[in-house]
C-alpha positions as a printed NumPy array, in Angstrom:
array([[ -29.221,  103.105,  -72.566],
       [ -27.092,  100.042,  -72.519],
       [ -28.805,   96.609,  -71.349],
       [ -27.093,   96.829,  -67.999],
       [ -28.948,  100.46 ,  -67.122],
       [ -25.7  ,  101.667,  -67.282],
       [ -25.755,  105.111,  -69.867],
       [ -22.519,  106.115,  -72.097],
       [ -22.877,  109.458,  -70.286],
       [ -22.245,  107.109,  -66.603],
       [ -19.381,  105.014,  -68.259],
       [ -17.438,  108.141,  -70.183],
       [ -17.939,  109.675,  -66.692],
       [ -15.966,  106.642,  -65.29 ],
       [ -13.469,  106.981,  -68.026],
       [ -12.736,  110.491,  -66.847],
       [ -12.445,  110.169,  -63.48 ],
       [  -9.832,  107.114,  -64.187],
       [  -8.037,  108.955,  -66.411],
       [  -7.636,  111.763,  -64.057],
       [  -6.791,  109.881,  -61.378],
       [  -4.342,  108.079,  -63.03 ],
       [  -2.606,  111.556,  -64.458],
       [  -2.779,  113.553,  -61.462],
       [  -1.177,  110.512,  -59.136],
       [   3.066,  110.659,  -58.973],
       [   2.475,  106.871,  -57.963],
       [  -0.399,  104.393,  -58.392],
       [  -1.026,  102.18 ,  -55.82 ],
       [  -0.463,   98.873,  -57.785],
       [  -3.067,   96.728,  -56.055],
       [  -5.2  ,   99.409,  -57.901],
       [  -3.986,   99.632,  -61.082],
       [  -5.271,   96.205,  -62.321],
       [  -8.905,   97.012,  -61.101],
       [  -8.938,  100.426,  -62.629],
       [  -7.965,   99.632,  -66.345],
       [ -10.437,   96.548,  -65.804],
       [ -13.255,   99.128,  -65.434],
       [ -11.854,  101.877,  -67.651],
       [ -11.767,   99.031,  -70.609],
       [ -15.188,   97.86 ,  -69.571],
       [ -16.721,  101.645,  -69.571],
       [ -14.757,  101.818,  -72.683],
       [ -16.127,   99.264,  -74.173],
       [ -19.237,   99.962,  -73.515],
       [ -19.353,  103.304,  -74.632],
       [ -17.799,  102.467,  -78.103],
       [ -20.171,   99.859,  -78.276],
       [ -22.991,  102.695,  -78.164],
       [ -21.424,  104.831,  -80.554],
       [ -21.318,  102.414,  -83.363],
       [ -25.083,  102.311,  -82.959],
       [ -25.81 ,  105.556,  -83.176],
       [ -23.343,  105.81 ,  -85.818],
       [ -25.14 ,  102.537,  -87.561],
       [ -28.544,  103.911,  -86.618],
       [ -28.094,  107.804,  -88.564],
       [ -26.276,  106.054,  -91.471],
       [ -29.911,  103.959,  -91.656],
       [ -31.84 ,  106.75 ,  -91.318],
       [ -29.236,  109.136,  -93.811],
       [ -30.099,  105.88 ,  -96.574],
       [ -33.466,  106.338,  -96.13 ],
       [ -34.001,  109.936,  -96.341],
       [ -31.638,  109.561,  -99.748],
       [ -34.165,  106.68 , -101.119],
       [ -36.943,  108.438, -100.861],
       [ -36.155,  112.275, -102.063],
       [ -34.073,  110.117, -105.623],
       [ -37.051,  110.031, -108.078],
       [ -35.755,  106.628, -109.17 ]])
């Protein structure tokens, strides 16, 4: 989980419902645009943010596993 208690399954929720929003309106309400690619880059953000972790935190794990079964 992120340090905010917010998950990347909560914030690629919000990035769905934004983009769905956005594709299924014939015209978006301009006062609302602004606030709703605010939040979709912050979600966005966010969840990218966790992905390169994971992504950082297997590659550890994938070195380590390869250290230890070379018998050098």
């Amino acid at each position: 989980m992120s340090s905010n208690g917010e998950s990347f399954k909560e914030n690629y929720q919000k990035l769905q419902e934004i983009a769905q929003k956005l594709s299924q309106s014939q015209e978006v309400d301009i006062d609302e645009l602004v606030p709703m690619v605010d939040e979709a880059t912050r979600a966005y953000n966010l969840c990218k943010s966790r992905i390169e972790a994971v992504e950082e935190a297997l590659n550890q794990r994938l070195e380590q596993d390869d250290d230890h079964d070379s018998p050098f």
